[in-house]
DSSP file (Angstrom, degrees, kcal/mol; ACC not computed):
  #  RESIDUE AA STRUCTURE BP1 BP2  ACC     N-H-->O    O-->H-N    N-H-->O    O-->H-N    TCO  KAPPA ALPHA  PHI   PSI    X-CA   Y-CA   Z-CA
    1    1 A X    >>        0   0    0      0, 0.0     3,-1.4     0, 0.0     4,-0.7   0.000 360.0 360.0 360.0 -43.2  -38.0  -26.4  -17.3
    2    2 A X  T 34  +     0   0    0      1,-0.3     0, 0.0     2,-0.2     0, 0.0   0.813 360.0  53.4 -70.1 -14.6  -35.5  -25.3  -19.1
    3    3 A X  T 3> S+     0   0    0      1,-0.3     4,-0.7     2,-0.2    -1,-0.3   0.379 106.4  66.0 -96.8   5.8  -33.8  -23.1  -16.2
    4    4 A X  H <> S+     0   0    0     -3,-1.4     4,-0.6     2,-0.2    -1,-0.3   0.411 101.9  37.4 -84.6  -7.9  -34.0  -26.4  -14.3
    5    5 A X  H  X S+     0   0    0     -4,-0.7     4,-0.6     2,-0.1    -2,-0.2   0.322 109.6  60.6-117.4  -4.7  -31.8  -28.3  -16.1
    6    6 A X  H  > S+     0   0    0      2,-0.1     4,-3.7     3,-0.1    -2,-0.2   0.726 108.0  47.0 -86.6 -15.4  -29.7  -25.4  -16.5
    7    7 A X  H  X S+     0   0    0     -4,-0.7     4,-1.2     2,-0.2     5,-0.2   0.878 114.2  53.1 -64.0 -44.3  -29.5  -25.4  -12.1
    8    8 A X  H >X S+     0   0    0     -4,-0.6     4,-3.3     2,-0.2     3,-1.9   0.996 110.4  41.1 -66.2 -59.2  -28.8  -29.1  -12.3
    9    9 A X  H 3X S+     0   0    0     -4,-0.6     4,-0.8     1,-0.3    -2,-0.2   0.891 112.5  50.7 -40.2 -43.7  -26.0  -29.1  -14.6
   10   10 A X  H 3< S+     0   0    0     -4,-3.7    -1,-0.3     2,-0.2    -2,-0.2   0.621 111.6  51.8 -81.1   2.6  -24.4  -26.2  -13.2
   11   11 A X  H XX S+     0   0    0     -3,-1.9     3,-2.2    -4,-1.2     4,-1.8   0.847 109.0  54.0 -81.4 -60.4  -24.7  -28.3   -9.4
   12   12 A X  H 3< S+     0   0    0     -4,-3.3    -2,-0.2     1,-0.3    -3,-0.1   0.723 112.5  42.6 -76.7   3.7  -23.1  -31.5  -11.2
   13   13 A X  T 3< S+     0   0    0     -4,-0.8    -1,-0.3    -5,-0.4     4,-0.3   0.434 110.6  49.6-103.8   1.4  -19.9  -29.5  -12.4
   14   14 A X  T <> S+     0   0    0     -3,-2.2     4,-1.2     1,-0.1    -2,-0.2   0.575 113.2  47.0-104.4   4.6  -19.3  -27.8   -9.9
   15   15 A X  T  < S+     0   0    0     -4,-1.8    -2,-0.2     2,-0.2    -1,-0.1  -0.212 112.8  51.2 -91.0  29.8  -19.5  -31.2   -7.6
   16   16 A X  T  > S+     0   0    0     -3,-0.1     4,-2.5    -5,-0.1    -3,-0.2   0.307 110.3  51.1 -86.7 -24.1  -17.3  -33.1  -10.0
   17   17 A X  H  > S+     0   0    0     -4,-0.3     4,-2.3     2,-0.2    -2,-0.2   0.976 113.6  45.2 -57.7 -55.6  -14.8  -29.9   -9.7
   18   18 A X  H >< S+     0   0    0     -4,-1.2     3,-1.5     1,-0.3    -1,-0.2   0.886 112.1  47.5 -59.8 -60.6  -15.0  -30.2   -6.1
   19   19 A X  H >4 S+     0   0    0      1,-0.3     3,-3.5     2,-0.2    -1,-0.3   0.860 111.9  55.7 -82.0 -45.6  -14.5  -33.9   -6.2
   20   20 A X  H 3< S+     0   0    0     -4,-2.5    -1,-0.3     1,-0.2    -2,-0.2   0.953 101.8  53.8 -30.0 -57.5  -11.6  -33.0   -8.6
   21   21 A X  T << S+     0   0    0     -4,-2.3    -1,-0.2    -3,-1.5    -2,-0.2   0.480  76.0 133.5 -68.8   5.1  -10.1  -30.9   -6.1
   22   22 A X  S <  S-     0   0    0     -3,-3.5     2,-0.1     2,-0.1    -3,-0.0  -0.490  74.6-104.7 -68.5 147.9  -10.0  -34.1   -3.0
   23   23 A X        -     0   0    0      1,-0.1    -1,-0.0     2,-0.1    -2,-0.0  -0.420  25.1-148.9 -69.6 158.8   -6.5  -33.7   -1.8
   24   24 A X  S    S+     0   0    0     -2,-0.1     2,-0.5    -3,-0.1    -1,-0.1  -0.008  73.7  97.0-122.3   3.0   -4.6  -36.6   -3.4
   25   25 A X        -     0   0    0      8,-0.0     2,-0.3     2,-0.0    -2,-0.1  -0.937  57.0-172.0-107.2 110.6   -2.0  -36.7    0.1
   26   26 A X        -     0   0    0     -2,-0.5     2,-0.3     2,-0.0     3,-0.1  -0.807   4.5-178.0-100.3 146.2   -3.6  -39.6    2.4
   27   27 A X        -     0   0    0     -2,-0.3     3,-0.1     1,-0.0    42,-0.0  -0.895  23.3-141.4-127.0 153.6   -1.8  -39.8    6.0
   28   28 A X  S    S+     0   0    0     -2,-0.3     2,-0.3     1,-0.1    -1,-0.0   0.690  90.4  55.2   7.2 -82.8   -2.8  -42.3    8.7
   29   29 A X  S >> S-     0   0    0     -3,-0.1     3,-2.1     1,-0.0     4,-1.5  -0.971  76.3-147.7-124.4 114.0   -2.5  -40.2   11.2
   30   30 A X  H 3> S+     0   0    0      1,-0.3     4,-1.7    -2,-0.3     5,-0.1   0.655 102.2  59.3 -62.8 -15.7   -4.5  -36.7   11.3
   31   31 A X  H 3> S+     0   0    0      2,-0.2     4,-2.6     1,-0.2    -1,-0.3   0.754 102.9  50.6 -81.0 -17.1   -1.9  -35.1   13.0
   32   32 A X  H <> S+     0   0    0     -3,-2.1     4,-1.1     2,-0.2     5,-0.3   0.896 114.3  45.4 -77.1 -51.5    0.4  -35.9   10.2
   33   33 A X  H  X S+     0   0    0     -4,-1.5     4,-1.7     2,-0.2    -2,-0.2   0.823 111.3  50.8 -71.2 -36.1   -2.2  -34.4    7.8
   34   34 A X  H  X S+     0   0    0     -4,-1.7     4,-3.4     1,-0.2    -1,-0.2   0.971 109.3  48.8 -70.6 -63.2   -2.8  -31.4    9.9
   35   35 A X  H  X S+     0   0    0     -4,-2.6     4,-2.7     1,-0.2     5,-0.2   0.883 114.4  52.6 -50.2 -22.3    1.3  -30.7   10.1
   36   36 A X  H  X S+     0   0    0     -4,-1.1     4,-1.9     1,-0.2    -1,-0.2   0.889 108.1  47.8 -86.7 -32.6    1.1  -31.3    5.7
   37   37 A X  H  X S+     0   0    0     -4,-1.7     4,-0.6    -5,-0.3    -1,-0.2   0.903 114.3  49.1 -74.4 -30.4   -1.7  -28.7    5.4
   38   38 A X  H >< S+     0   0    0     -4,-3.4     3,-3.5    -5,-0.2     4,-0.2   0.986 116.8  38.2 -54.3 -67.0    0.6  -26.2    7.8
   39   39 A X  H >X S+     0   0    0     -4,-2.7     4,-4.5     1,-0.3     3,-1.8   0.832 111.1  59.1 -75.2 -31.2    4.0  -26.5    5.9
   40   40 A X  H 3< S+     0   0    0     -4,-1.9    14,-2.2     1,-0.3    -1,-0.3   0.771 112.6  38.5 -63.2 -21.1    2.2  -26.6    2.5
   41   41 A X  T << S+     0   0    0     -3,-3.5    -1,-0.3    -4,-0.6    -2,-0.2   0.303 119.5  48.1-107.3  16.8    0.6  -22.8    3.4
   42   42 A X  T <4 S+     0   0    0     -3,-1.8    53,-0.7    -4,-0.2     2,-0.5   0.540 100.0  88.7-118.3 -22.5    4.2  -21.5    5.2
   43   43 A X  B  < S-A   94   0A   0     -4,-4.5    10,-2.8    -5,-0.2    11,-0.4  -0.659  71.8-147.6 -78.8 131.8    6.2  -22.9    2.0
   44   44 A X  B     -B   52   0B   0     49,-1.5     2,-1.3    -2,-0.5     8,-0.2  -0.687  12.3-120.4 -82.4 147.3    6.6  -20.8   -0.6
   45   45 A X    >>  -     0   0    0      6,-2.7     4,-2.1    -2,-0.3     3,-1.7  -0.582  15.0-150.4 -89.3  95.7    6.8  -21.7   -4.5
   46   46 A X  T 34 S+     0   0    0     -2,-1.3    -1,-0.2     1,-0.2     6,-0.0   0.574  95.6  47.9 -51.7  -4.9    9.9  -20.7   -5.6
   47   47 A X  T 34 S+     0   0    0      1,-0.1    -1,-0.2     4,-0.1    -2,-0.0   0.857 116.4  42.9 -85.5 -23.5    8.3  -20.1   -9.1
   48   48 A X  T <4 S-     0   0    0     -3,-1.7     2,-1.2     3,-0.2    -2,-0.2   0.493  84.3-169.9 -62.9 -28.3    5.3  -18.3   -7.8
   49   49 A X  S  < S+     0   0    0     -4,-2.1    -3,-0.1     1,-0.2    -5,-0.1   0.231  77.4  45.4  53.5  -9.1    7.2  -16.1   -5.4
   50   50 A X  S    S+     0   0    0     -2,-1.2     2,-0.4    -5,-0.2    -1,-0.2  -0.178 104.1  79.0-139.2  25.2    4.4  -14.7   -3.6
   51   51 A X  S    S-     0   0    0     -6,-0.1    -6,-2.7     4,-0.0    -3,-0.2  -0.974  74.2-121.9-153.6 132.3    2.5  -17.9   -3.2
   52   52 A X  B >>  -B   44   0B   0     -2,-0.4     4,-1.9    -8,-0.2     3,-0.6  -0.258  33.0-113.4 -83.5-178.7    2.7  -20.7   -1.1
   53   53 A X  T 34 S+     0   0    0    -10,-2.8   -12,-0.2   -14,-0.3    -1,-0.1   0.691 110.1  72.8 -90.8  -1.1    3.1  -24.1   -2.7
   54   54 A X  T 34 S+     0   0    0    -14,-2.2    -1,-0.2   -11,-0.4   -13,-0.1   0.889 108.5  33.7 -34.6 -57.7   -0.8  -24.9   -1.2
   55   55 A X  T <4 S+     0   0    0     -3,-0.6    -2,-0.2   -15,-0.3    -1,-0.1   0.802 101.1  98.9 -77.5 -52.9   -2.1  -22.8   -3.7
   56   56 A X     <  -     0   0    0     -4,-1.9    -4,-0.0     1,-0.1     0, 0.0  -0.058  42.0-171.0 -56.9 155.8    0.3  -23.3   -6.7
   57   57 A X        +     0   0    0      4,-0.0    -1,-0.1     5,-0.0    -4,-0.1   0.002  48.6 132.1-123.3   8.3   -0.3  -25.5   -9.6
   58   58 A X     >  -     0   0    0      1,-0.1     4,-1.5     3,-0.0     5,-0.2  -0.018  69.0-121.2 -64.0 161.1    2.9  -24.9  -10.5
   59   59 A X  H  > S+     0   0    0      2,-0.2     4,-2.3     3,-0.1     5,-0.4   0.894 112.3  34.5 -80.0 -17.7    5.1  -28.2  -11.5
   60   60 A X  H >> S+     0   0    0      1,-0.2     4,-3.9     2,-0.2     3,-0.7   0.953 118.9  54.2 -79.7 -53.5    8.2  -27.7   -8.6
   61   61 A X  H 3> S+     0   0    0      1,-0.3     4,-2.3     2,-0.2    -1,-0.2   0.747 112.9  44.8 -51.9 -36.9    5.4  -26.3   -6.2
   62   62 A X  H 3X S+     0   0    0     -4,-1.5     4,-3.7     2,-0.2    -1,-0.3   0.824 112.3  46.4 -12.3 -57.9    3.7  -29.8   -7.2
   63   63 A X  H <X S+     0   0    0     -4,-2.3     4,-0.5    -3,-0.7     5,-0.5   0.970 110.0  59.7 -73.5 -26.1    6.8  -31.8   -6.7
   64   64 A X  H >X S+     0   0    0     -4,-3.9     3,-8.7    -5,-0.4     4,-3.3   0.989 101.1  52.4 -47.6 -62.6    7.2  -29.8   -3.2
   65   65 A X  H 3X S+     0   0    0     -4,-2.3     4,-2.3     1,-0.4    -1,-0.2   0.894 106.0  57.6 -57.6 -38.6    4.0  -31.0   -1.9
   66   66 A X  H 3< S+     0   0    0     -4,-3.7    -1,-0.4     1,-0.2    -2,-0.2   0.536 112.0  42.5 -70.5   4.9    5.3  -34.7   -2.8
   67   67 A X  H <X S+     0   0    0     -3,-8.7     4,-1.1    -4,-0.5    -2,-0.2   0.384 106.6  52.7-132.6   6.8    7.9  -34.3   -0.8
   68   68 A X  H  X S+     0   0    0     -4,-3.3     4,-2.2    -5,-0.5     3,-0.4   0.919 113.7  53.1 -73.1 -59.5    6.6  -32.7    2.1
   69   69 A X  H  X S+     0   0    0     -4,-2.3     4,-1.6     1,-0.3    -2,-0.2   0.593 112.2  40.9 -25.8 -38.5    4.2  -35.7    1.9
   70   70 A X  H  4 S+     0   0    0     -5,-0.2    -1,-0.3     2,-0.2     4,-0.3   0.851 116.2  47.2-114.1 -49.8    6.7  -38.2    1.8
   71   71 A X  H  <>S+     0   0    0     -4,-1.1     5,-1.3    -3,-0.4    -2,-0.3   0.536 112.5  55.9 -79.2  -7.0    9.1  -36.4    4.6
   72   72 A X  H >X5S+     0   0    0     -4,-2.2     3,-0.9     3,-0.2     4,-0.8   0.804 105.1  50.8 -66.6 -74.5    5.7  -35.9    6.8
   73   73 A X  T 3<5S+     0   0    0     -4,-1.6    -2,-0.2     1,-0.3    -3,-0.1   0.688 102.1  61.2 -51.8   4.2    4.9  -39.9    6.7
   74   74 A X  T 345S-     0   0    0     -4,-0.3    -1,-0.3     2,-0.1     3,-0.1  -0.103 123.2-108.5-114.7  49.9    8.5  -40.6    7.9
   75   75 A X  T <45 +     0   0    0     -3,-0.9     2,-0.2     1,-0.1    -2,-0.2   0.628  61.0 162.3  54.2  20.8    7.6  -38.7   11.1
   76   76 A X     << -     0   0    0     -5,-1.3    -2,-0.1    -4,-0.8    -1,-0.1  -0.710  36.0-119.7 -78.4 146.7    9.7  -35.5   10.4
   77   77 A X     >  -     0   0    0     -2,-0.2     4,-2.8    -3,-0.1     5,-0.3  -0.140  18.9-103.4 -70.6-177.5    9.0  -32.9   12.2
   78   78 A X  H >> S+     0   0    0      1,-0.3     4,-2.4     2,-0.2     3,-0.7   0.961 121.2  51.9 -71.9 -53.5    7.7  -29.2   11.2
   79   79 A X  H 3> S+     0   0    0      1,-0.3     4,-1.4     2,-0.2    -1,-0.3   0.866 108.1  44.0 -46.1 -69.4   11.4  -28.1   12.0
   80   80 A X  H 3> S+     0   0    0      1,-0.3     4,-1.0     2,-0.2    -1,-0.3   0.678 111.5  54.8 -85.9 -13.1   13.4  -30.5   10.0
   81   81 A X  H << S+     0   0    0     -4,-2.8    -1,-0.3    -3,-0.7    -2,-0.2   0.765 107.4  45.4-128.9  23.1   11.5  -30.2    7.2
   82   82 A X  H  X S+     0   0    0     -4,-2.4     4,-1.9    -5,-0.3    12,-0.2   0.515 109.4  59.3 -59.5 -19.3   11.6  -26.7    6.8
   83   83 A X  H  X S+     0   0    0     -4,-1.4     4,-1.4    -5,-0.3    -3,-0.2   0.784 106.3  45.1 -99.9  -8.7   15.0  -27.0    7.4
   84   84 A X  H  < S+     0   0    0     -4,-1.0    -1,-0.2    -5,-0.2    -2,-0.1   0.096 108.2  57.9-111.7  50.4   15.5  -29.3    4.4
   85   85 A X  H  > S+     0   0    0      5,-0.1     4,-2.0    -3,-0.1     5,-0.4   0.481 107.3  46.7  -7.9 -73.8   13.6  -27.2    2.5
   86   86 A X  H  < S+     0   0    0     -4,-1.9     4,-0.3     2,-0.2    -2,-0.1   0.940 106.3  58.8 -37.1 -68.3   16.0  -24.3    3.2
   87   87 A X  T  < S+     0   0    0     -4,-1.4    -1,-0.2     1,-0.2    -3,-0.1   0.930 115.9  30.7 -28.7 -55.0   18.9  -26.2    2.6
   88   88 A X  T  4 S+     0   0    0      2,-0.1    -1,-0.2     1,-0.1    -2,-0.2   0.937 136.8  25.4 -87.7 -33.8   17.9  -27.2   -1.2
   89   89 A X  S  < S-     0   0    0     -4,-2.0     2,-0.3     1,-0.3    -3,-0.2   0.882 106.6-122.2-105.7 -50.6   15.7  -23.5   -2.0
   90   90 A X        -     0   0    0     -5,-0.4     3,-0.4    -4,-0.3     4,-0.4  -0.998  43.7 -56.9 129.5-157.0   17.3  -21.1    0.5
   91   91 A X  S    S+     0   0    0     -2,-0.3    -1,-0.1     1,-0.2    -5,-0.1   0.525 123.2  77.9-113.0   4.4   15.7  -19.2    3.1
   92   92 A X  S    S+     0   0    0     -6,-0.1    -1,-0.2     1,-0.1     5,-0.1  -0.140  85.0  69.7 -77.4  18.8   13.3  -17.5    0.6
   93   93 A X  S    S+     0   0    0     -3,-0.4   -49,-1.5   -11,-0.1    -2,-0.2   0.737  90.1  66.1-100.4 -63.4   11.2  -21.0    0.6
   94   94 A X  B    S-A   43   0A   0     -4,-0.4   -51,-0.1   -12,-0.2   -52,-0.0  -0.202  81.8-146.1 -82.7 167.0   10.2  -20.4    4.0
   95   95 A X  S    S+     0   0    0    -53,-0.7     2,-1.0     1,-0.2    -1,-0.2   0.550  93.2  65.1 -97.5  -0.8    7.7  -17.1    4.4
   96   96 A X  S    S-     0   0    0    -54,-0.2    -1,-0.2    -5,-0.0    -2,-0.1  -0.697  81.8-161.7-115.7  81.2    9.3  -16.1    8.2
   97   97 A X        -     0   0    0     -2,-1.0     2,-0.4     1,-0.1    -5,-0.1  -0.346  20.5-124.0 -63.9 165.3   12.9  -15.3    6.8
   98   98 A X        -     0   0    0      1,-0.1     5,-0.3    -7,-0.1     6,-0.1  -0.847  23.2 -90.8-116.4 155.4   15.0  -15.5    9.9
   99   99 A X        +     0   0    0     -2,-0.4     2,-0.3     4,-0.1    -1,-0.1  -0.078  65.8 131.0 -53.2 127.5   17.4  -12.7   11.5
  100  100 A X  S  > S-     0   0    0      0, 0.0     4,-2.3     0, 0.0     3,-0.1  -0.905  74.1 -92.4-142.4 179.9   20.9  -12.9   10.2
  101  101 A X  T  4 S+     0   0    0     -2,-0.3     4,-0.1     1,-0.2    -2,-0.1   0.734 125.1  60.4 -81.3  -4.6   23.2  -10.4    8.8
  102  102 A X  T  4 S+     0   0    0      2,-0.1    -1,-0.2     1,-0.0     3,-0.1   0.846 118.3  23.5 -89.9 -18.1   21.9  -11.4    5.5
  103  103 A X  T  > S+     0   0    0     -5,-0.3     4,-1.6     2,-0.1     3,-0.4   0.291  90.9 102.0-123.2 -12.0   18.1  -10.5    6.1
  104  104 A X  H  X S+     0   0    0     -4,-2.3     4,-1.5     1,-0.2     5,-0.1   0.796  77.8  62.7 -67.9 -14.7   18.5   -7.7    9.1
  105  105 A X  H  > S+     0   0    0      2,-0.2     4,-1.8     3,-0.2    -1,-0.2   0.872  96.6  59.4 -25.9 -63.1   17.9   -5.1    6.6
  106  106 A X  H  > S+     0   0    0     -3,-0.4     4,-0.6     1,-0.2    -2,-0.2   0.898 116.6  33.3 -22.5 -62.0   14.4   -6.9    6.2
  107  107 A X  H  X S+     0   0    0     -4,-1.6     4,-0.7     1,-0.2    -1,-0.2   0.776 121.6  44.7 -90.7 -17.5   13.7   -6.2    9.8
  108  108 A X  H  X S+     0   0    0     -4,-1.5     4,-0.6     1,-0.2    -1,-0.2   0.727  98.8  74.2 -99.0 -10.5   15.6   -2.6   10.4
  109  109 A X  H  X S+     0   0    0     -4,-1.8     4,-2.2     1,-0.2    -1,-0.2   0.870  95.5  44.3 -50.3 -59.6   14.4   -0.9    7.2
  110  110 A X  H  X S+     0   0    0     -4,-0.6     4,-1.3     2,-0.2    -1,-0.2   0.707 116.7  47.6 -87.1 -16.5   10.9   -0.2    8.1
  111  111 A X  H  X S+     0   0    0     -4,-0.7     4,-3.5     2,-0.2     5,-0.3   0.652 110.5  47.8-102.6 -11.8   11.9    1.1   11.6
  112  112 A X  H  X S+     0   0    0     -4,-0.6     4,-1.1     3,-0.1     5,-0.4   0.891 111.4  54.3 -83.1 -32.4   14.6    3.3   10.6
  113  113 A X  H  X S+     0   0    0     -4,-2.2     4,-1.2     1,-0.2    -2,-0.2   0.945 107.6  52.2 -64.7 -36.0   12.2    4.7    8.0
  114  114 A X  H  X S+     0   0    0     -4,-1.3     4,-1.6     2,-0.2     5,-0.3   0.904 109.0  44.8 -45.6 -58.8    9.8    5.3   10.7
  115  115 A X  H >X S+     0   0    0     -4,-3.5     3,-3.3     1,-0.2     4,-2.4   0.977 108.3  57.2 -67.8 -56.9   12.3    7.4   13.2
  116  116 A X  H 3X S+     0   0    0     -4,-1.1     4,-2.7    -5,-0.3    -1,-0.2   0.831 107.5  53.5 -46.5 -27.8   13.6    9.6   10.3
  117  117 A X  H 3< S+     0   0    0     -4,-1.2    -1,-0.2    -5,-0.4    -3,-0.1   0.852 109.9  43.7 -39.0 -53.1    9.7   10.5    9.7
  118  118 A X  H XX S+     0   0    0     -3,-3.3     4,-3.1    -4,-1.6     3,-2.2   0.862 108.9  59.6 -81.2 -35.1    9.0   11.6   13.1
  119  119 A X  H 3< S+     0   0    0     -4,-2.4     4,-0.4     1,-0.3    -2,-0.2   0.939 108.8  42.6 -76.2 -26.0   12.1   13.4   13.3
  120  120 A X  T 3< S+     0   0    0     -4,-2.7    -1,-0.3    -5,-0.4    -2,-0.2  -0.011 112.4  55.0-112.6  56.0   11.3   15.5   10.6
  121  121 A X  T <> S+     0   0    0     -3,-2.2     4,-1.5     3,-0.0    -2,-0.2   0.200 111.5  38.4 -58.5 -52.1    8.2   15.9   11.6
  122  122 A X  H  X S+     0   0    0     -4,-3.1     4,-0.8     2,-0.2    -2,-0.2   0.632 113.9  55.5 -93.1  -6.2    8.8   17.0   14.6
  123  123 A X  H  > S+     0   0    0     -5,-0.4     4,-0.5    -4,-0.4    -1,-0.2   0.750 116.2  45.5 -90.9 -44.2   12.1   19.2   13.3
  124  124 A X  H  > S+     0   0    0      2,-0.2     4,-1.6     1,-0.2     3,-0.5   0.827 105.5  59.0 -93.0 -31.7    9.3   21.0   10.6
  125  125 A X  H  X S+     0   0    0     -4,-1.5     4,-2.1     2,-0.2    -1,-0.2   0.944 105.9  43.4 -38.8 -80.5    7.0   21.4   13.0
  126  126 A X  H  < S+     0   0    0     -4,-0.8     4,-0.4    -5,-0.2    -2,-0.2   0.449 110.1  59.1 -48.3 -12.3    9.3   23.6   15.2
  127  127 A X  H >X S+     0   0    0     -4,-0.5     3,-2.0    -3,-0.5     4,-0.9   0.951 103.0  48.7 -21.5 -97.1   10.4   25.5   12.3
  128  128 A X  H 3X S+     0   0    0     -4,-1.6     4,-1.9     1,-0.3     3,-0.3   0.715 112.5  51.8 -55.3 -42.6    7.0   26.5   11.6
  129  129 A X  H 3< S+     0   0    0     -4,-2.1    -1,-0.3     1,-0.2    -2,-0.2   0.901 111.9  48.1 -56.3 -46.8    6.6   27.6   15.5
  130  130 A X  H <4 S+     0   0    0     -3,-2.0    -1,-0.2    -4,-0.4    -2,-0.2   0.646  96.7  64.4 -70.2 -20.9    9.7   29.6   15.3
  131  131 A X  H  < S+     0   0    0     -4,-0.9     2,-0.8    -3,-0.3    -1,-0.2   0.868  87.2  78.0 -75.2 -43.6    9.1   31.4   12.6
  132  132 A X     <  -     0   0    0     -4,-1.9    -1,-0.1     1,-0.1     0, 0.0  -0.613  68.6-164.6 -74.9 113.2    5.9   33.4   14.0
  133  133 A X     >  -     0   0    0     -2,-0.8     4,-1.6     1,-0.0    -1,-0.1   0.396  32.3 -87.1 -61.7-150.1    7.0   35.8   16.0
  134  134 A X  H  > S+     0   0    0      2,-0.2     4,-0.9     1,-0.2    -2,-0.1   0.851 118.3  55.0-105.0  -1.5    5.3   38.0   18.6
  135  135 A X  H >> S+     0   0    0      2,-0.2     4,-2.8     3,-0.1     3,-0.9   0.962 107.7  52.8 -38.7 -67.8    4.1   40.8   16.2
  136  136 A X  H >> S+     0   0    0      1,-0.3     4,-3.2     2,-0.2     3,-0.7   0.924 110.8  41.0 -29.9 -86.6    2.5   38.5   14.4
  137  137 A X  H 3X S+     0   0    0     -4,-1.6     4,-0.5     1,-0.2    -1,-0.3   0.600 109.2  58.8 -47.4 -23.9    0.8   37.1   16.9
  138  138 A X  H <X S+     0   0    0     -3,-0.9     4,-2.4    -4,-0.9    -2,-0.2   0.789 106.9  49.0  -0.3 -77.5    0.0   40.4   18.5
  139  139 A X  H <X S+     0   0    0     -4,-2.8     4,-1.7    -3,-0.7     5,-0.2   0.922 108.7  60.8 -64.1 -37.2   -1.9   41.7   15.0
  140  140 A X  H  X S+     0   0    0     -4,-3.2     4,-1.8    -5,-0.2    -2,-0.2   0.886 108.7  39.1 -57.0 -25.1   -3.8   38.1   15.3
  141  141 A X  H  X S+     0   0    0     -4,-0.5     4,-1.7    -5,-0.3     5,-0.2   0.966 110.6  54.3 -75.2 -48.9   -5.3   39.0   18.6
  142  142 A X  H >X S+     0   0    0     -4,-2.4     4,-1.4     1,-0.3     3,-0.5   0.830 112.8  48.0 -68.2 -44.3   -6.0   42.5   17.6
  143  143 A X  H 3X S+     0   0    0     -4,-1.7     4,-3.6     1,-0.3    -1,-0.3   0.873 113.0  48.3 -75.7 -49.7   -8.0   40.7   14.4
  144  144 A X  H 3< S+     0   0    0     -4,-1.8     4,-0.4    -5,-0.2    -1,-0.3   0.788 112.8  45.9 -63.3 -31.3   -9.8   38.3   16.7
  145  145 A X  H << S+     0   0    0     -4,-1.7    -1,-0.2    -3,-0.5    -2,-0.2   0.714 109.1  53.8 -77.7 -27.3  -10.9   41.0   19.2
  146  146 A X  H  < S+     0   0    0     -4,-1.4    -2,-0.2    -5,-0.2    -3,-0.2   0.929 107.7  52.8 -58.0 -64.2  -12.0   43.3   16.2
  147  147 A X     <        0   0    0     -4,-3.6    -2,-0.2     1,-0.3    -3,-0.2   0.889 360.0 360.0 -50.8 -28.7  -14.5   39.9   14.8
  148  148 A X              0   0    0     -4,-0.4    -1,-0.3     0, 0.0    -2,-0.1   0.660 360.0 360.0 -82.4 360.0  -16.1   39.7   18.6
């Protein structure tokens, strides 16, 4: 009895959490709701920094979401309000910074780290080749023919 009334309790608290959790942004229009659930997971919370403002509980991520909400219902598109977003946070609100000369580092880092890799790789590699000469190899045969 008693583990039955602990199953009910823990079913109504976590169905008033849920019910807690109903989004609190009403649209119209579903496409309007659809575009608010996008921007809200591509904006980031500048206080969270790694987190979009979807997830934050933060208060600016908070006040973001009221004004995505509020620039959705006056028909803006995904474009313009990412781009006033940008404007007021910077391009570190959105999570797809875009190439400029301030950010091409971002993109040219990981592929210059890549060629210098291979190239000495492939540099240490040929080293190692050059160094055995044909003595060497010579006594290896002799060793291998000896084991058969």
């Amino acid at each position: 009895m008693l583990k039955l009334l602990l199953v009910a309790l823990g079913f109504l608290i976590s169905v008033s959490s849920s019910m807690a959790m109903e989004d609190k942004f009403k649209f119209d229009d579903p496409k309007q709701a659809a575009l608010f659930l996008e921007l809200t997971k591509v904006l980031r919370c500048p206080k969270c920094q790694n987190q979009n403002i979807a997830d934050s509980d933060a208060m600016i991520a908070i006040d973001l979401k009221r004004k995505v909400h509020e620039l959705v219902s006056k028909g803006r598109t995904k474009q313009e309000v990412v781009d006033y977003m940008k404007q007021r946070y910077g391009d570190f609100v959105f999570y797809e910074p875009p190439v400029n000369s301030m950010t091409i580092w971002l993109w040219l880092l990981p592929l210059i780290f890549i060629v210098a890799t291979l190239t000495w790789i492939i540099r240490s590699r040929k080293k190692v080749v050059q160094q055995i000469d044909h003595s060497q190899l010579e006594k290896a045969q002799q060793i291998l023919e000896r084991d058969e």
